[in-house]
C-alpha positions in Angstrom: 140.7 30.5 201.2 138.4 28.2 203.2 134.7 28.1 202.1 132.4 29.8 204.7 129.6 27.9 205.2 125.7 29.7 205.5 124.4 27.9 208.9 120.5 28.3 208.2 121.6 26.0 204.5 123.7 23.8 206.5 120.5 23.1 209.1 118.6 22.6 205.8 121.2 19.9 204.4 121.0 17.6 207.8 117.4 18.3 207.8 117.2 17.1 204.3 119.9 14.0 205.0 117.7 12.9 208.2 114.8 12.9 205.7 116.6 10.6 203.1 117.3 8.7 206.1 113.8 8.6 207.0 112.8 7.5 203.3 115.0 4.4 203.1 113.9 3.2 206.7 110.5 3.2 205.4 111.4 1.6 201.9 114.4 -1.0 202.6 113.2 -1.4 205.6 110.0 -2.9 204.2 107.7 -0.7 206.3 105.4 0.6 203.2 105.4 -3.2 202.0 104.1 -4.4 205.3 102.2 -1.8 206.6 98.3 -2.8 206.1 96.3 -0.1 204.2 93.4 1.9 206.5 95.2 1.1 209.8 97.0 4.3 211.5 100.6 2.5 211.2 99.9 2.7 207.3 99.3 6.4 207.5 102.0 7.3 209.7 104.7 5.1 207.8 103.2 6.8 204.1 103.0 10.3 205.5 107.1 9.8 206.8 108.1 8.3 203.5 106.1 10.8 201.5 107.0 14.2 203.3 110.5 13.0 202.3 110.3 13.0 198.7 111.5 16.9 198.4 114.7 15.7 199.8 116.6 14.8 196.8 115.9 18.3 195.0 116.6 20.2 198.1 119.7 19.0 198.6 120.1 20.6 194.8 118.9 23.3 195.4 121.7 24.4 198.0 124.2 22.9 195.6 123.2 24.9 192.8 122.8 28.0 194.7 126.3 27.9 195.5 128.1 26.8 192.7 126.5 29.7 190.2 129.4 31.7 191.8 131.7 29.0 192.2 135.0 28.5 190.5 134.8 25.1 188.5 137.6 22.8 190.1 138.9 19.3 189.5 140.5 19.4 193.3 136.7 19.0 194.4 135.8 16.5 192.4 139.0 14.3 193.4 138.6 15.0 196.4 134.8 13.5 196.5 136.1 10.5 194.4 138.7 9.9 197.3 135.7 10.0 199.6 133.4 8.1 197.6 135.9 5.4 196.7 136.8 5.2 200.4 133.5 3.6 201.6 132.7 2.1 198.2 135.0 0.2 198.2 136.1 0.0 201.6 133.2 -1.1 202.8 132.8 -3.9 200.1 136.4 -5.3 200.9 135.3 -5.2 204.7 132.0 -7.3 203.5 134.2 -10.1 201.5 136.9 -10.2 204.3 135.1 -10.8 207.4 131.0 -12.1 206.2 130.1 -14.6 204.4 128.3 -12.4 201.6 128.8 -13.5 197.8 132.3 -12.3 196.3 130.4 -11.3 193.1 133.2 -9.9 191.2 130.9 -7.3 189.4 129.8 -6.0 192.9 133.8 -5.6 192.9 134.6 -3.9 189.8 131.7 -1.6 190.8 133.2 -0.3 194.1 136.4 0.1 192.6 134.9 2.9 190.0 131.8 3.8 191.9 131.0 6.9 190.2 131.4 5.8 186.6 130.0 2.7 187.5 126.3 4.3 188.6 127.0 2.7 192.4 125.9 5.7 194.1 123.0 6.8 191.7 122.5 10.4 193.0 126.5 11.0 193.3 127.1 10.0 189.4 124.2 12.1 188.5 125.7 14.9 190.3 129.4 14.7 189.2 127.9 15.3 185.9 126.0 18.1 186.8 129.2 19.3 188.3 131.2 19.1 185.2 128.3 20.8 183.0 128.2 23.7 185.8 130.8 25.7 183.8 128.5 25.6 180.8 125.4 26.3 182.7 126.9 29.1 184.6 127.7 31.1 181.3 124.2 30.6 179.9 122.4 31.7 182.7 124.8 34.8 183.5 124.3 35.5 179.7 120.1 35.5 180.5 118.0 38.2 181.5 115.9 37.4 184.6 113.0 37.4 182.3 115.1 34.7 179.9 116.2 32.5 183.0 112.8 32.7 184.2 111.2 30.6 180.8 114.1 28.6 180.6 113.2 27.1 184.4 109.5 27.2 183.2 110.2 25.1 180.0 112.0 22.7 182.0 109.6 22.3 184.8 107.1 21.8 182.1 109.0 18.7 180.1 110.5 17.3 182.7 107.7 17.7 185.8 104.7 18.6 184.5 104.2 16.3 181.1 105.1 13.2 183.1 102.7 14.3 185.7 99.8 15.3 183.9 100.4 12.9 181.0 101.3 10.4 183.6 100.3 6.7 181.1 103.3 8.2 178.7 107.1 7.6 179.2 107.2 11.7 178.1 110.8 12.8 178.2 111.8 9.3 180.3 112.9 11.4 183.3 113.1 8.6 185.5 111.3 10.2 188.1 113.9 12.9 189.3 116.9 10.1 188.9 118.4 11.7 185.6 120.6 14.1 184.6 117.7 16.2 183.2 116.0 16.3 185.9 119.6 17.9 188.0 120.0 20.2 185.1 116.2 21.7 185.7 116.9 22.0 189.5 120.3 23.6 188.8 118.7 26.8 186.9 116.4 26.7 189.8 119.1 27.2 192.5 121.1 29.9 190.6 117.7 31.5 190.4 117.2 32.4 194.1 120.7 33.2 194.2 120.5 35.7 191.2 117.5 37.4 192.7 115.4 36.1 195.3 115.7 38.6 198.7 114.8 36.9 202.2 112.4 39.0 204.2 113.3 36.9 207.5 109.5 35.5 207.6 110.7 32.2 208.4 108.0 30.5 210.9 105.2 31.3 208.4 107.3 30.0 204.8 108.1 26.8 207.0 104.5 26.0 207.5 104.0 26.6 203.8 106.9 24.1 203.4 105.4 21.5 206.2 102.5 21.3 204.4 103.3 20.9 200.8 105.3 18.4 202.2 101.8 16.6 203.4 100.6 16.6 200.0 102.3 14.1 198.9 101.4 11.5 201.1 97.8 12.7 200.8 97.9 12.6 197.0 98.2 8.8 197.5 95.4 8.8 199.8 93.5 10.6 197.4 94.3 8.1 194.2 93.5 4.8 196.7 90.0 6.4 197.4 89.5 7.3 193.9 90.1 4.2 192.7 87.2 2.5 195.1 85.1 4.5 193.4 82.9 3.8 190.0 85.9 6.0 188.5 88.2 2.9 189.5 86.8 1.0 186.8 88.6 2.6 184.1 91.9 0.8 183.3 94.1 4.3 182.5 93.3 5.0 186.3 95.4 2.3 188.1 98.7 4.2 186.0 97.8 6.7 188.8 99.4 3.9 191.2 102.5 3.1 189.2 105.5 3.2 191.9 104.1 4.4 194.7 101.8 6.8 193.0 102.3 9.4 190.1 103.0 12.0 192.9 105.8 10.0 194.7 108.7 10.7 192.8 111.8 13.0 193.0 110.7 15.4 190.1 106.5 15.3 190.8 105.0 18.7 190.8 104.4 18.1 194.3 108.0 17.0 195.4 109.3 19.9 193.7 106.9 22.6 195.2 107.8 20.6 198.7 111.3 21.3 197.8 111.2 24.8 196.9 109.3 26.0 199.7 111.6 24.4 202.4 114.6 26.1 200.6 112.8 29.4 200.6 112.1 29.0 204.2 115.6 28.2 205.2 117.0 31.1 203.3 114.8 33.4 205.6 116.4 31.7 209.1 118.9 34.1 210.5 121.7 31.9 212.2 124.1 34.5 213.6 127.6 33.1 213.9 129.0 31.0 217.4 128.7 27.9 218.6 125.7 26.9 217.5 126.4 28.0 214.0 129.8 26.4 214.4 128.6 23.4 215.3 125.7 23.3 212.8 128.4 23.4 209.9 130.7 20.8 211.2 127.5 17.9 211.5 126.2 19.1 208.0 130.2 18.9 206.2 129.5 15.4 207.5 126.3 14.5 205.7 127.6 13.7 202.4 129.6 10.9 204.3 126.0 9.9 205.9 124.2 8.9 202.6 127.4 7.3 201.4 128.0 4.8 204.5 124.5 4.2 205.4 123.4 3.5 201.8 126.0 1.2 200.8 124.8 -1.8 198.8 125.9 -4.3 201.7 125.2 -1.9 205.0 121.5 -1.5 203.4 121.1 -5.0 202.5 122.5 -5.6 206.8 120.7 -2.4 208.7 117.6 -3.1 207.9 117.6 -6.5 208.1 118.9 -5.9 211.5 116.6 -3.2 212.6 113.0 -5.2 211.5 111.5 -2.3 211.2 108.4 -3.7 210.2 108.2 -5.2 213.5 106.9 -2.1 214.8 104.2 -1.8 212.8 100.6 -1.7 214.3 102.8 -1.1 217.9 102.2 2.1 219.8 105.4 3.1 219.7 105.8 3.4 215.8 106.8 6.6 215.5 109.0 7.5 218.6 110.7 3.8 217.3 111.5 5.5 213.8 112.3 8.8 214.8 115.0 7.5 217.1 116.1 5.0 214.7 116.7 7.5 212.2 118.7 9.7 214.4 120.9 7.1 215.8 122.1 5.7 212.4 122.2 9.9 211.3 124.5 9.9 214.7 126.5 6.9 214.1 127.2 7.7 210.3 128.4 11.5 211.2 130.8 10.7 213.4 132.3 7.8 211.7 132.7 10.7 208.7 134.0 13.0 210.8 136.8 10.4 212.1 137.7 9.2 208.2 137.8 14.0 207.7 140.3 14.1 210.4 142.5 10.9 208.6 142.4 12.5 205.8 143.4 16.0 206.3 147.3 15.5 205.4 146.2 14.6 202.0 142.9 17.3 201.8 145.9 19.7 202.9 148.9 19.0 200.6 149.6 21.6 199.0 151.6 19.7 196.1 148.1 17.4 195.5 145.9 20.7 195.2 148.7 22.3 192.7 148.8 19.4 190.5 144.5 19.6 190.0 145.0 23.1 190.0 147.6 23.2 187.1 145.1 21.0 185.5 142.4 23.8 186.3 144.4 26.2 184.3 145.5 24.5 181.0 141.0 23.8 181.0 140.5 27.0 181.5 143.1 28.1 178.7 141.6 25.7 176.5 137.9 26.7 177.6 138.8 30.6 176.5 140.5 29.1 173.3 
């Protein structure tokens, strides 16, 4: 049966793409390195990189809220290893046959196994969420709402709170949001406001809410860099505040995740009734998976941005318009290149003898899961 997507959560994922988008124009494209600290292009480029930072965990959110009810299934994963292998190491051969780029032969080795290899951080973290979801699923259907409810405030505690509060210790070594723990936490979060939160269609007002936890993060920085001109700056523990980009500019921060949370709730109080729009909607955001994989390549990041000179634009009028259109172009570009590999690749997405062979698979797990 073919999986019906939820328009307002497939806005939220191209929202949330065009914001990761947004984050490595500002970062690869050396815009927060260049930008000069008290003039307005240094506000406008931290504010764009910081409102991002919810990104990562809203685009967990939605998958967590979907696969609490989902039917583990090795077809899925296969068939995003197809996908990811495509432009891993497609791309890569592309690079070494036609650019004079250096054939290092562990850039290779890593495009041929992308996902055990760590080439795509985010999608190795996820296949192994993915393949704990079984577990996870059985523990929190086995919870009371009170139970699940001080699991996810335990969690948010070790792994987004300590490091925050505590922010000169290592604490649990979350990596700032890029860790499995850190997916795991999120996950009980998702399968939380599926389990029980109710929409009451108040959208407008819960999407300011989101809009401006968002602004919090970029102001947290502003905060810590005025701070630290103060008296207060003398005291060595303070400058830890700036490690990174600042305690608060990281995947997991308390901030990032209240960001995240509140842009989830609002989207799961937009009514999107079903039609074109909708229709339409669901067939960009199928493609935004493909998106972070092409634009984020190893080789295409290294070339876009060098291309692009963002940082060009700095101190120009025209900043902002510059970025915004920038970001949508390459968002443009990316989707329909995605959506031409989908179309390629439907005779093998629809064999039927392919999908029996993982599903076969499925069972004998399953058999061996019940014991």
């Amino acid at each position: 049966m073919k999986k019906v997507r939820q328009a307002n959560l497939e806005l939220l994922r191209i929202i949330t793409m065009l914001m990761i988008v947004t984050i490595h124009m500002a970062n690869h494209g050396d815009l927060i390195t260049f930008a000069k600290q008290g003039t307005v292009s240094y506000y406008i480029v931290w504010i764009l990189f910081g409102m991002g930072f919810g990104s990562i965990t809203i685009y967990l959110l939605i998958s967590s809220y979907f696969l609490i009810d989902a039917k583990f299934s090795l077809w899925k994963i296969a068939k995003m290893g197809g996908q990811v292998f495509f432009y891993a190491f497609g791309i890569t051969a592309l690079f070494w046959t036609f650019t004079d780029v250096e054939h290092e032969l562990k850039t290779m080795v890593f495009s041929v196994l992308p996902i055990a290899s760590d080439f795509y951080w985010f999608v190795s973290m996820y296949v192994g969420m993915y393949l704990l979801s079984p577990i996870l699923n059985k523990l929190i259907r086995a919870m009371t709402k009170r139970q699940l409810e001080c699991a996810m405030a335990l969690s948010f505690l070790l792994v987004s709170v300590w490091p925050n509060i505590i922010y000169y210790s290592s604490a649990l070594n979350t990596a700032g949001g890029v860790s499995i723990s850190w997916f795991l936490t999120v996950y009980l979060f998702g399968a939380y406001m599926k389990l029980y939160y109710k929409p009451d269609g108040h959208f407008g007002k819960k999407l300011l809410w989101a809009i401006g936890a968002s602004l919090l993060i970029p102001l947290s920085r502003f905060v810590i860099e005025a701070l630290l001109q103060t008296p207060l700056g003398k005291i060595s523990i303070l400058d830890d505040l700036m490690w990174g980009y600042s305690v608060f500019f990281s995947y997991s921060s308390i901030l990032s995740s209240l960001s995240a949370i509140l842009w989830f709730i609002a989207f799961l109080n937009l009514e999107i009734k079903p039609g074109k729009a909708a229709n339409m909607i669901n067939k960009v955001a199928g493609a935004a998976f493909g998106v972070y994989l092409i634009h984020d390549h190893l080789y295409i990041r290294e070339t876009l941005w060098d291309k692009v000179c963002a940082y060009n634009w700095l101190d120009k009028w025209y900043l902002l318009p510059a970025c915004i259109g920038t970001v949508i172009v390459i968002y443009t570009v990316c989707t329909l290149m995605e959506l031409l590999r989908q179309k390629l690749f439907t005779p093998i997405d629809n064999n039927e003898k392919l999908r029996g062979f993982f599903l076969k698979i499925d069972d004998k797990l399953r058999k061996m899961w019940r014991g």
